[in-house]
C-alpha positions in Angstrom: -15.3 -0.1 12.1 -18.7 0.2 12.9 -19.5 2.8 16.3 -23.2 3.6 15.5 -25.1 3.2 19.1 -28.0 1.6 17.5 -28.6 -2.1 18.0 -27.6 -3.6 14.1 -30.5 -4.7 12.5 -32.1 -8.1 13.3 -29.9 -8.8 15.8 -32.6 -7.8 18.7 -35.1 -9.7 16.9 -37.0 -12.7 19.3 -36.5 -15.9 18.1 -40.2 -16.4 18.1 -40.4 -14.9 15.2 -37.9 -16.6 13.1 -38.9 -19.0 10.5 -39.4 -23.1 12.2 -39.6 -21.6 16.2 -42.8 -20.2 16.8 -44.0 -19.7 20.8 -43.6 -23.8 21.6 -39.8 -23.9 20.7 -39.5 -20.4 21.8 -40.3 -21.4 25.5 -37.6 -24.0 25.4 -35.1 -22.0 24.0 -36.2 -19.6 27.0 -35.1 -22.0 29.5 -31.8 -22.2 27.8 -31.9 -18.0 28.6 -32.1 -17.8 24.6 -34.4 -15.1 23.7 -32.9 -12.6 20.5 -30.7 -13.4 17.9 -28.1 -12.0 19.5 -28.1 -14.3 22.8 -28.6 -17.2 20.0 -25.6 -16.3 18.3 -23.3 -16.1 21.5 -24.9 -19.8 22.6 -21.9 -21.4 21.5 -21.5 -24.9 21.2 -20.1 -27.6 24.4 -17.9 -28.9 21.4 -17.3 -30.2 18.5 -17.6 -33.8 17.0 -15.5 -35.1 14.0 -17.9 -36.7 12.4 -15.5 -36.9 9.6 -13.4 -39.6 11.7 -16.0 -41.7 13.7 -13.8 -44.5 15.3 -14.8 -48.2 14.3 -16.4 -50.4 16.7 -13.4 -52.7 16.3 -11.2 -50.3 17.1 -13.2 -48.4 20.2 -10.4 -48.3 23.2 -11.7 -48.8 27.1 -11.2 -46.0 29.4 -11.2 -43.4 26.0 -13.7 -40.8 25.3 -15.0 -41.7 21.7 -17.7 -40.6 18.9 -18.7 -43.9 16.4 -22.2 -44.7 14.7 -24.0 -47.5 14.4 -27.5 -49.1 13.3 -29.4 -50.7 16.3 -30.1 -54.4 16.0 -31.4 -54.6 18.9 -32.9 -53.1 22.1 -33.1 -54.4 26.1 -35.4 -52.3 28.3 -35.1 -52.8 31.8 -38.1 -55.2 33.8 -41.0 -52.9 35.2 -39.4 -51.7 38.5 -35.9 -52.3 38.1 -34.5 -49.0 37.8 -31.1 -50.1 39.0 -30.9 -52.3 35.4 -30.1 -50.5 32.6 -31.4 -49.5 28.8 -29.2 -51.2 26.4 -28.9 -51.3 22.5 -27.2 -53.3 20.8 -25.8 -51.4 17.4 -23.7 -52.9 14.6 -21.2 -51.3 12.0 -18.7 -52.6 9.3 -16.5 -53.4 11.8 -18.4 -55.2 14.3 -21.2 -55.1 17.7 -21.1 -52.7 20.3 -24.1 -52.2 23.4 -25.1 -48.8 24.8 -26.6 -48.5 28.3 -28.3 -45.9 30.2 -29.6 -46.0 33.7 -32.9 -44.4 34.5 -33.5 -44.7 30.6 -37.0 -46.2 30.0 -38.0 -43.5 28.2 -36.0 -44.6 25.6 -38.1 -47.2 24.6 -40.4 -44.4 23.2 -37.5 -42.8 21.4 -35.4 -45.6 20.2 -36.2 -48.1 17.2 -34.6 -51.1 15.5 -32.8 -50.0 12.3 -32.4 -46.2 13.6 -28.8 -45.1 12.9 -27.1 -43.5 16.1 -24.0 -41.2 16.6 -22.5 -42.3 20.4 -20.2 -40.0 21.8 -19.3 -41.6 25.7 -16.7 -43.2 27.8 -16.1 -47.0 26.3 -15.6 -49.3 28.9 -15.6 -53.3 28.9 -18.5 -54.6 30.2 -19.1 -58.0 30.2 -16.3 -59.0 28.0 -18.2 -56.9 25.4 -17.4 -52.9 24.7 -19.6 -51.0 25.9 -20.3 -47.3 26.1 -21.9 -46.0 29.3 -24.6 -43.2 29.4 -23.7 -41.5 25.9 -25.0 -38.8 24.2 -26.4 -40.3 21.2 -28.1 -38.5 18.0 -30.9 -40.1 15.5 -29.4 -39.8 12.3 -32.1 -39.7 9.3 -30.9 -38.8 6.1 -32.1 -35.2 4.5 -31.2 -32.4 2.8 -29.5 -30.4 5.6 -27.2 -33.7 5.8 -24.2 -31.6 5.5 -24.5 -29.7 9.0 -25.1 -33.0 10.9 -22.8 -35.7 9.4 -19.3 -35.8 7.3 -17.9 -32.6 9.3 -16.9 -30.7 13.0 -20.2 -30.8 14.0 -21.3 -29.0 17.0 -22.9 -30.3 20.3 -25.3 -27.7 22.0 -26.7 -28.0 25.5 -30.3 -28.7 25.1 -33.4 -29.0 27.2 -36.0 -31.6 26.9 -38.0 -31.4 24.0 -35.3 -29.4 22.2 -33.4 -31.7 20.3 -29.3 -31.5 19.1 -30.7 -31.8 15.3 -33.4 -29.0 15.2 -31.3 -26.6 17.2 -28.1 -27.0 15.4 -30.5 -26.4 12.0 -31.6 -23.2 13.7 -28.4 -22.2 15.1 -27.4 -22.7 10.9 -29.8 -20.4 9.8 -28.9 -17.6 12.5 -25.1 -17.5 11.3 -25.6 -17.6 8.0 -28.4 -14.6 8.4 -27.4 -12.4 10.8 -23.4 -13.6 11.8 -21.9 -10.8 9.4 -23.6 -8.2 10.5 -22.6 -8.1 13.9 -20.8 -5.3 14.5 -17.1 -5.4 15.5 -16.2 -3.9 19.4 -12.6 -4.5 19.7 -10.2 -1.4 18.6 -8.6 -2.2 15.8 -5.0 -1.6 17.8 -6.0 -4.4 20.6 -7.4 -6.9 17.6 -4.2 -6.7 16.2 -1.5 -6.6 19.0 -3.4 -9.4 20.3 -3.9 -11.4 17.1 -7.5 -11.3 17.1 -10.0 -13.0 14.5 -13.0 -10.1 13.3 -15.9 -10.6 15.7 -18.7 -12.1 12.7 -15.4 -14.5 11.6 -15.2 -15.5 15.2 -19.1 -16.4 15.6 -19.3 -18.2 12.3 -16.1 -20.5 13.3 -16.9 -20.6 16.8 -20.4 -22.2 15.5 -19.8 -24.0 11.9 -16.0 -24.1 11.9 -14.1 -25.9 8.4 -11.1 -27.2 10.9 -10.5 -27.7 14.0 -7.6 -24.0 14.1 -10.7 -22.5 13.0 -12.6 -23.5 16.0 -9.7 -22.7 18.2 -9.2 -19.4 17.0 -12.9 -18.1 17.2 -13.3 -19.8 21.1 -10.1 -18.1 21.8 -11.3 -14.2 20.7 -15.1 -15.2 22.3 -13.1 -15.8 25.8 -11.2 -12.8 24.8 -14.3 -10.9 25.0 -15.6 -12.2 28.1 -12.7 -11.8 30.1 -11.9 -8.0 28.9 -15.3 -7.1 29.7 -15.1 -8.2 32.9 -11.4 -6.6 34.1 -12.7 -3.4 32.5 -15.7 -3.5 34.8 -13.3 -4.1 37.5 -10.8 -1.5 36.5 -13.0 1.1 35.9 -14.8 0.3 40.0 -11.2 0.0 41.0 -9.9 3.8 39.2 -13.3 5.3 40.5 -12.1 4.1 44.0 -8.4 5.4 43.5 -10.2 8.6 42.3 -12.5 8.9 45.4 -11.7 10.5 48.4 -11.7 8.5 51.3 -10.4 8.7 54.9 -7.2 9.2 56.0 -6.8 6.6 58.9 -3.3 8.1 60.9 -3.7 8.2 64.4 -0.1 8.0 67.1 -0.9 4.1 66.9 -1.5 4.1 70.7 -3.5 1.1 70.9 -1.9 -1.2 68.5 1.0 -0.5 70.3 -0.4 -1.6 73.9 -2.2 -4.7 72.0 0.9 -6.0 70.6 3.1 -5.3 74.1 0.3 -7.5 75.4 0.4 -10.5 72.4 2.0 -13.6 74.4 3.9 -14.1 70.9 5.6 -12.1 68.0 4.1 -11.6 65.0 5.7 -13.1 61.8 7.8 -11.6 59.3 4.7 -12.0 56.4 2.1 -10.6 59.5 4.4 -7.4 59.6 5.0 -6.8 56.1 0.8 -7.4 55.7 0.2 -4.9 58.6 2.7 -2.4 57.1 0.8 -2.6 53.7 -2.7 -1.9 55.3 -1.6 0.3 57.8 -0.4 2.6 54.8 -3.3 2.2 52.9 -5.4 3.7 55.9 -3.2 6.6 56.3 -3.6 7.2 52.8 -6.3 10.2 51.6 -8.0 7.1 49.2 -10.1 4.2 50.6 -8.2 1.3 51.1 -9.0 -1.3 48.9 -7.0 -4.9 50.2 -7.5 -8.7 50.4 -5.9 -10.7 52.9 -5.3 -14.0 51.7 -3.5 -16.8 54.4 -4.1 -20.4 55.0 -6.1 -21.6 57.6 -3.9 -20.7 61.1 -1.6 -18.1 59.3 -2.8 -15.2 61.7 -5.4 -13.0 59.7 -7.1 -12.3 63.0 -4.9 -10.6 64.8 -3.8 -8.3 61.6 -7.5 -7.1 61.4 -7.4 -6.7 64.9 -5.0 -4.1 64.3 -6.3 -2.2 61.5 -9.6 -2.3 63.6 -8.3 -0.4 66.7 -6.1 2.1 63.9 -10.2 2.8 62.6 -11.1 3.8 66.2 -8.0 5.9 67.9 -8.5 7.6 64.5 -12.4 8.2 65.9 -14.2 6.1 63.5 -16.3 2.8 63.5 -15.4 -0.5 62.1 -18.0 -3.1 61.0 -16.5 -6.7 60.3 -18.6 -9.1 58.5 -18.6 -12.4 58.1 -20.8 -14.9 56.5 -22.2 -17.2 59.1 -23.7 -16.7 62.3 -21.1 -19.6 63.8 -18.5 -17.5 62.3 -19.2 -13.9 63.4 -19.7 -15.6 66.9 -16.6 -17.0 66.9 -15.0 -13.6 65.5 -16.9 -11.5 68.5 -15.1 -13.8 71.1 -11.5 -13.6 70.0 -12.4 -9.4 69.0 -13.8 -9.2 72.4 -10.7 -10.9 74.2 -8.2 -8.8 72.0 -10.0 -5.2 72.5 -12.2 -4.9 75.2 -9.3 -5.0 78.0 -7.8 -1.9 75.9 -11.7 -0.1 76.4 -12.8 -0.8 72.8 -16.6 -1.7 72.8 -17.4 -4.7 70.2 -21.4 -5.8 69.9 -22.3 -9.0 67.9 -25.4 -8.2 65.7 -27.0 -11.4 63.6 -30.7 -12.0 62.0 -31.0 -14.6 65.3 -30.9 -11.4 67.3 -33.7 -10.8 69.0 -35.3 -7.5 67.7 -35.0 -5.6 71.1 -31.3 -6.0 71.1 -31.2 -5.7 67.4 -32.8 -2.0 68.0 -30.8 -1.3 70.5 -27.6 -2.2 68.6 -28.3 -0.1 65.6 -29.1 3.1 68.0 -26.1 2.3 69.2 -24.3 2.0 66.5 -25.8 5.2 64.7 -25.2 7.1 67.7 -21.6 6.3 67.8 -21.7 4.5 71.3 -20.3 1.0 69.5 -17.0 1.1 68.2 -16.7 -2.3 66.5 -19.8 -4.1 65.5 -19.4 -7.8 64.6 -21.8 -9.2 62.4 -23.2 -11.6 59.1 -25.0 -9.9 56.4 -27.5 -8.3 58.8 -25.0 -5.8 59.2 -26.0 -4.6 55.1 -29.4 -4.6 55.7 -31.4 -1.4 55.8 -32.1 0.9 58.3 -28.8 -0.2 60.4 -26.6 3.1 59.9 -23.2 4.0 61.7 -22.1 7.6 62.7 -18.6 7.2 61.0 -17.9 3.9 59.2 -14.2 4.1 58.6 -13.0 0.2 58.5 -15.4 -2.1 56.8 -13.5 -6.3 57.0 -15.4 -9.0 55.6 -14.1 -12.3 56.5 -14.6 -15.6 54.1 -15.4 -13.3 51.2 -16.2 -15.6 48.2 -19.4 -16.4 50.2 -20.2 -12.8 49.9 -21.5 -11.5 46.6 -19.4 -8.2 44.8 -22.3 -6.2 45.6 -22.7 -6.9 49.2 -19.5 -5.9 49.5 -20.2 -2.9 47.5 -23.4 -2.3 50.0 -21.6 -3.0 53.6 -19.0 0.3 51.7 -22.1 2.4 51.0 -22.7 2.5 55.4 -20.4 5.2 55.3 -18.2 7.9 53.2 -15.8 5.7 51.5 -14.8 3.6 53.9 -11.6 1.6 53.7 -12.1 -2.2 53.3 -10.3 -5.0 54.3 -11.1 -8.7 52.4 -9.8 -12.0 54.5 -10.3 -15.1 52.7 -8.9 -18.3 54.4 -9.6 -20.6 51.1 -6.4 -20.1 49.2 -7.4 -19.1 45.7 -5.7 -19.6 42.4 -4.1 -16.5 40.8 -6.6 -16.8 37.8 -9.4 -16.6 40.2 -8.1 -13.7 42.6 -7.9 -11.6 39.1 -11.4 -12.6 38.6 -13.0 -11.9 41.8 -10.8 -9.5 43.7 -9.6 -7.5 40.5 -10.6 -4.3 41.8 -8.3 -5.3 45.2 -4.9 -5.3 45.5 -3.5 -8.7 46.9 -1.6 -9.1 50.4 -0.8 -12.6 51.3 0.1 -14.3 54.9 2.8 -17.0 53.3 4.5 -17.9 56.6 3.2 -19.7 59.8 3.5 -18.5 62.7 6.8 -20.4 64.7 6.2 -23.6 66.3 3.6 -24.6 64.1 3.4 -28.8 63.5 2.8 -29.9 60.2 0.1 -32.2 60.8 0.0 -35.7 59.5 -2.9 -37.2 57.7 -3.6 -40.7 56.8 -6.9 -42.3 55.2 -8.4 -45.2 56.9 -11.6 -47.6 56.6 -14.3 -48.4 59.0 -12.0 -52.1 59.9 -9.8 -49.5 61.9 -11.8 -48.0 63.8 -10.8 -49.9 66.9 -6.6 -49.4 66.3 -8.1 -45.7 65.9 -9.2 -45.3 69.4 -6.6 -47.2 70.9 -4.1 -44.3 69.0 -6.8 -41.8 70.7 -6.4 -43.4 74.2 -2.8 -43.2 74.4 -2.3 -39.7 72.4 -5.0 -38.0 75.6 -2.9 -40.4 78.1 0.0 -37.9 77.2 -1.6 -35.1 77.8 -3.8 -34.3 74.8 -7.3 -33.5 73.3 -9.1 -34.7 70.0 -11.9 -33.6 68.0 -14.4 -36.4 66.0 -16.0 -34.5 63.8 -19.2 -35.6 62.0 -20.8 -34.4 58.7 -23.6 -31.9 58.8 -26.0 -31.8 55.2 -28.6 -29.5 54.9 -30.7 -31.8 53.7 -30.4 -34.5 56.2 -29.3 -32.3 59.5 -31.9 -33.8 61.9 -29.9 -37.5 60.9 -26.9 -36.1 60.7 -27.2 -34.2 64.4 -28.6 -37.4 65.8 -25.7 -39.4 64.1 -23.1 -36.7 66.1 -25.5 -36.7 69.1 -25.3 -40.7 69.3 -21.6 -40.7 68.9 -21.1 -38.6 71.6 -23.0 -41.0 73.9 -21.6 -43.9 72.5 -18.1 -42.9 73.0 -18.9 -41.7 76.3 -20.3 -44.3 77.9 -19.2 -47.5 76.0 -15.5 -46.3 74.5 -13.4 -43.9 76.9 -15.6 -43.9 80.1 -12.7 -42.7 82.0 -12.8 -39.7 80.1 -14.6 -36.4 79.5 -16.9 -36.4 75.9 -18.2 -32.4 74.7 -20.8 -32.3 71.8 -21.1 -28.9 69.7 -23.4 -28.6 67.5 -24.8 -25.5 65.2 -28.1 -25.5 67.5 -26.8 -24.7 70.4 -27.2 -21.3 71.6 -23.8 -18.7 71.6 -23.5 -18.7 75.2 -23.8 -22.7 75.5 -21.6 -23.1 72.4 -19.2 -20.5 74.5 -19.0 -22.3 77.4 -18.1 -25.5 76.2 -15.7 -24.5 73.9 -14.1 -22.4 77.4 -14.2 -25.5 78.4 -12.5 -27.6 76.4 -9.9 -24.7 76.0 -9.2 -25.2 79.4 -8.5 -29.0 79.1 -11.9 -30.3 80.8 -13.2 -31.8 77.7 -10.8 -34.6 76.5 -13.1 -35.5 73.4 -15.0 -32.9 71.6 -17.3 -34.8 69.1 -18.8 -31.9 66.4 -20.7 -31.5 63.6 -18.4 -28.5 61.1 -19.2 -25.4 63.1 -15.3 -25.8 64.5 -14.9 -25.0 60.7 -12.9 -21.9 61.3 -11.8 -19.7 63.8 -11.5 -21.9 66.8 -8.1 -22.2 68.0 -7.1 -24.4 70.6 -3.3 -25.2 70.8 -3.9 -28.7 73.0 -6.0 -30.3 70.4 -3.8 -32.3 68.5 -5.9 -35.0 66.8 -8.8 -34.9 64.6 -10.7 -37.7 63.2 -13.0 -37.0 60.5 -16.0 -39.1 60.5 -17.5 -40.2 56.7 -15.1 -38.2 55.5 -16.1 -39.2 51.8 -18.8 -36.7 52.5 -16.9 -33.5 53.2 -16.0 -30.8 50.3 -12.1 -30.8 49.6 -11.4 -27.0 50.9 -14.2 -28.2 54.1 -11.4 -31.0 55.2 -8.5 -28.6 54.8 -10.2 -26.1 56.7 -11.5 -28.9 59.9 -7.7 -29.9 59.5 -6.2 -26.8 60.2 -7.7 -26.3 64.0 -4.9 -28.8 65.0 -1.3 -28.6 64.5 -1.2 -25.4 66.6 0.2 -26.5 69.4 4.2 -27.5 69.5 2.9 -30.9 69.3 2.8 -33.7 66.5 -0.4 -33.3 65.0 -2.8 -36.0 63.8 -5.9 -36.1 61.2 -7.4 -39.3 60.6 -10.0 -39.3 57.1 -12.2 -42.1 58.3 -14.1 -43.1 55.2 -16.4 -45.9 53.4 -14.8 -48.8 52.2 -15.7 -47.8 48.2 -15.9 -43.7 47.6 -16.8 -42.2 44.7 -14.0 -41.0 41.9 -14.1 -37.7 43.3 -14.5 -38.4 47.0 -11.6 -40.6 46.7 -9.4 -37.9 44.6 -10.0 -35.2 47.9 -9.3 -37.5 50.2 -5.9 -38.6 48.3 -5.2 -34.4 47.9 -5.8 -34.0 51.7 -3.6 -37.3 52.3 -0.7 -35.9 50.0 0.0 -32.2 50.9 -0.8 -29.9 53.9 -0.4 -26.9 51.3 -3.6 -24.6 50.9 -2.9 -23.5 47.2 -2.5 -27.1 45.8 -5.6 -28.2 48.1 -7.9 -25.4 45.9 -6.5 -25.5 42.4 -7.3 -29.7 42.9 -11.0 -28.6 44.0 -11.1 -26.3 41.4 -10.2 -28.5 38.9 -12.7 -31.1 40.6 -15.7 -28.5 41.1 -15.3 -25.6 38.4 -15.0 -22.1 38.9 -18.8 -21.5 39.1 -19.4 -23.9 42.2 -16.2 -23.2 43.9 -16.8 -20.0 44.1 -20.7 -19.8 43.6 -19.7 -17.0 41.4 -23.2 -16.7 40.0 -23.9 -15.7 43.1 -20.9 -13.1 43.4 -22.5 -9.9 41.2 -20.0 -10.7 38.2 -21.1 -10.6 34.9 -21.5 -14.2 33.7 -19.1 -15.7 30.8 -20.6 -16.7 27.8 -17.0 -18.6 26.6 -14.6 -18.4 28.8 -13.3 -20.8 30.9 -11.5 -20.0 34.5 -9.2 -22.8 34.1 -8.4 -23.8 30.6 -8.1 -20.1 29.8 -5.7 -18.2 32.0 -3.5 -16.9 29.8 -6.1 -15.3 27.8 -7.5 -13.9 31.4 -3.9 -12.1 31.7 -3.7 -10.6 28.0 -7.1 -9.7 28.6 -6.7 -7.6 31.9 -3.3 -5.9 30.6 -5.8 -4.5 27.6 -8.5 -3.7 30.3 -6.0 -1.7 32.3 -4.5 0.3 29.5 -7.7 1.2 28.0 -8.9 2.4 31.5 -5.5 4.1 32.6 -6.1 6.6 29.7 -10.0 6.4 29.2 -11.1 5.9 32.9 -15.2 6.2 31.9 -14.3 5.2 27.8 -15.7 8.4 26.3 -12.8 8.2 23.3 -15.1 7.8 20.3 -12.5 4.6 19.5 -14.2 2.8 22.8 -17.9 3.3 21.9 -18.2 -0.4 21.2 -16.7 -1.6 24.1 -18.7 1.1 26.4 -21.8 -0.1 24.8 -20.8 -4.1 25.2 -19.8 -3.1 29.0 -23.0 -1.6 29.9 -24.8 -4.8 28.1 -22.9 -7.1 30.1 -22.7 -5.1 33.5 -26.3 -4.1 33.4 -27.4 -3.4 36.8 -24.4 -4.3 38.2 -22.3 -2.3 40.7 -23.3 1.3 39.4 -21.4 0.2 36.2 -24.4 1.6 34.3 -23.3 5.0 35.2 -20.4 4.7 33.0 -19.3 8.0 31.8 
């Protein structure tokens, strides 16, 4: 096996210089982030068409994904300034006619010409009475020498870039495999490659490229996600054995003040909130920095187990810092901190960027000087030049909003801190190994007693008036209801007139008798404060909102929600609105108030929400509706990216892949064995800059 630390010849070299790119073509492959060889030869294809088996017009099914070819016979632009008509050609086979359409395609008329053979690969519908495939990819096919790579074969389908087209890139891609793929030096240990089954590294980017059947392609994809997942667990096993190593703070005091808080609870905790205290409460004691997510669905009682480890930090003497990512959110987590510790004489100070900068110097004199012992905050909290006298409890709430690294940075405010991760969006076991696998995992699976579950129905705008009568005669017994309205970045001054409308509307024209609140994110704390105090206290019968009652806000009364264009709202955004009701020992009521026709997807979350109440099936259905990278904005989150691997089609690989990871680390913690040289080498590569990782060994 090859170990020399030298990059292998050619494989560093920029495509600009390769024979047929040049600087034009090497500025769009740029934007594709293709640059060497190497990044070239790990571009693998989106997949692979059997262009040995291209289905007959005749035989093209509706509803199925399909690849056929065709020669055009004729073509339909759409009339100058219709863009809602689309570009259709007409093609013709052996078999018969078929039309393709694209919207927004009058380009095409540049591109496109009688005669021209195409390749289709689309959804077929019926449109018309005719078959029809909507928005396909398509492919000029001219006849030529290279013949062989485009046509009779699994051919592959790249992601390209305008002005880079499918038939010049895959004759690149060609030339790169067959010149440099076998000299690409293997990284695996030969003992993992074989207990695991895996195909040689060059095999694996030839087949994963150019594959002669479809097990080919298989195999190669399925040692490439290999690759990408191992590198990432070994990142994270090799920040989590550093943190095992470290010495942190031992965190033991008598327990006087948890004590007094919990005589003073108006409730018990649950069974799952005191085996969750009892595993953070020994992680603090320990000598090592605690290293723990909290992961509970929306109303499960996270709060009031950080509370806990919070006043453990300061009986012990220390500071705590809890983060969160919104200002709504931290100022929401400063009034239920304040209620739960300041009667036992714990100080807690809210500090956000909308601070003003007196106060904000004050806090952080404060706050270095020891005076504050629980400082509440959003990411203002990392920045530089705030410093605490003895950080020994970092929390940060909502963590997938938060990147690794500023988790990393908030840890860095004082000598190993322990930390404390709370994430309210429930998160599919493939993804906690992902993001949190340098954590170990408590979960909050039981809600607290008396909790309704809530019922939720779908309904269109022809309801609206059965709706408020249902309203009417729910606050007549004694209740209060939330209408809750959208709120888009890119339309908020509509969308907080919409709310701010609504709340006048209903006021004065629907439920006169009764007392209408409006909250909205522009509000100022105290303003929001007071009228949430009042609500709480049953003076508001109607609170109409825009999503800053997102989390956090509990109010046990409130037992109806109705969700205004509820088509627009995320999936895990509904679950979330949904679960401030149903905490009372009342029925509980959410009402999805939607256009008449939603889109595919708005109507699948608005079927999940309608079906289940259950946090874990809401996210693996947004998962599977989003993808990894925007559920979790994990570009954002300080991981290495994947170059093959797939979150959700590949989990059992993810599993193989972090037993490896931890049995490598477990007896090479910094992979100085001579057998790991490969693997340091592809870490550092695909950590770079990342975490500290590039300190490895």
């Amino acid at each position: 096996m090859r170990q020399n630390s030298a990059p292998p010849p050619g494989l560093g070299t920029p495509l600009q210089y390769l024979k047929g790119v040049g600087p034009e073509r090497a500025k769009l492959l740029a934007r594709k982030e293709l640059t060497t060889v190497e990044d070239a030869l790990f571009f693998v294809p989106l997949r692979h068409e059997d262009r040995t088996r291209l289905t007959p017009f005749r035989a093209l099914q509706p509803g199925q994904v399909q690849t056929c070819s065709g020669v055009i016979v004729g073509l339909s632009p759409p009339p100058p300034g219709r863009s809602r008509v689309p570009f259709t050609a007409m093609l013709r086979d052996e078999s018969g006619y078929a039309t393709a359409s694209w919207f927004g395609g009058a380009y095409l008329g540049r591109v496109l010409k009688r005669g021209q053979r195409l390749v289709l690969h689309g959804k077929v519908m019926r449109y018309k009475g005719a078959i029809n495939l909507q928005h396909p990819d398509y492919e000029i096919v001219e006849a030529g020498e290279d013949e062989r790579l485009h046509t009779g074969r699994l051919v592959p389908v790249y992601s390209t870039t305008e002005g880079l087209h499918q038939r010049a890139l895959r004759r690149l891609m060609w030339t790169i495999v067959e010149q440099f793929g076998a000299s690409v030096p293997e990284i695996l240990p030969e003992a993992v490659r074989t207990r695991r089954r895996l195909a040689a590294l060059p095999a694996a980017l030839r087949d994963a490229h150019f594959p002669e059947s479809e097990q080919a392609q298989a195999t190669a994809r399925h040692r490439l996600a290999f690759d990408d997942f191992l590198f990432l667990q070994l990142g994270l096993a090799i920040l989590r054995s550093r943190t095992t190593r470290a010495r942190g703070i031992a965190l033991n005091p008598p327990g006087d003040l948890v004590r007094r808080l919990r005589a003073e609870l108006p409730y018990r905790l649950t069974g799952a909130q005191e085996r969750v205290w009892d595993e953070i409460r020994r992680d603090m004691a320990a000598p090592f920095p605690m290293h723990r997510l909290l992961q509970g669905d929306v109303g499960s009682g996270k709060t009031i187990v950080a509370a806990l480890a919070v006043l453990t930090a300061v009986e012990a003497g220390h500071q705590a810092a809890v983060m969160a990512p919104t200002e709504i959110l931290a100022e929401q987590h400063i009034m239920t901190f304040r209620q739960l510790l300041e009667p036992l004489g714990v100080t807690v100070t809210l500090m956000t960027s909308a601070s003003r900068p007196r106060e904000r110097r004050a806090v952080r004199a404060a706050l270095a000087a020891g005076e504050i012992a629980c400082a509440v905050g959003t990411h203002a909290l990392v920045q530089e030049g705030v410093e605490f006298r003895r950080l020994g409890l970092a929390v940060v709430d909502e963590q997938h909003r938060f990147g690794v690294e500023q988790r990393a940075r908030l840890r860095a405010k004082g000598e190993h801190p322990d930390l404390l991760v709370m994430t309210a969006t429930p998160i599919p076991r493939t993804l906690a190994l992902t993001l949190y696998g340098d954590l170990d995992v408590s979960v909050l699976d039981e809600m607290p007693p008396g909790r309704q579950p809530i019922k939720t129905v779908a309904r269109t705008e022809s309801k609206r008036g059965e709706i408020y009568e249902f309203l009417r005669k729910q606050i007549a017994e004694g209740r209060q209801a939330y209408v809750v309205y959208p709120l888009v970045e890119e339309s908020e001054a509509i969308d907080l007139k919409a709310a701010t409308d609504m709340a006048r509307h209903l006021q004065q024209h629907v439920f006169p008798e009764l007392a209408v609140g409006l909250l909205h994110g522009r509000l100022g704390f105290e303003e929001k404060d007071a009228i949430m105090r009042r609500f709480k206290a049953g003076e508001i019968h109607i609170l109409v909102s825009t999503t800053v009652i997102e989390v956090g806000i509990d109010v046990p009364n409130a037992a109806l929600m109705l969700v205004e264009h509820a088509e627009r709202f995320g999936l895990s955004q509904l679950h979330q609105l949904r679960g401030r009701v149903g905490r009372g020992p009342w029925k509980s009521y959410c009402i999805l108030l939607h256009a008449g026709k939603p889109t595919e997807d708005a109507e699948r979350r608005i079927e999940a929400m309608v079906q289940t109440n259950d946090g874990f099936r809401i996210a693996e259905t947004d998962l599977s509706l989003r993808g990894p990278g925007e559920f979790f904005g994990t570009r954002q989150s300080g991981l290495p990216q994947f170059r093959v691997a797939d979150l959700l089609r590949d989990a059992a690989i993810l599993e193989d892949a972090r037993t490896e990871a931890q049995a490598i680390i477990a007896t090479d913690p910094e992979l100085r064995d001579p057998a790991h040289r490969g693997l340091r080498e592809g870490l550092l590569q695909r950590w770079r800059g990342k975490l500290g990782l590039a300190s490895v060994g």
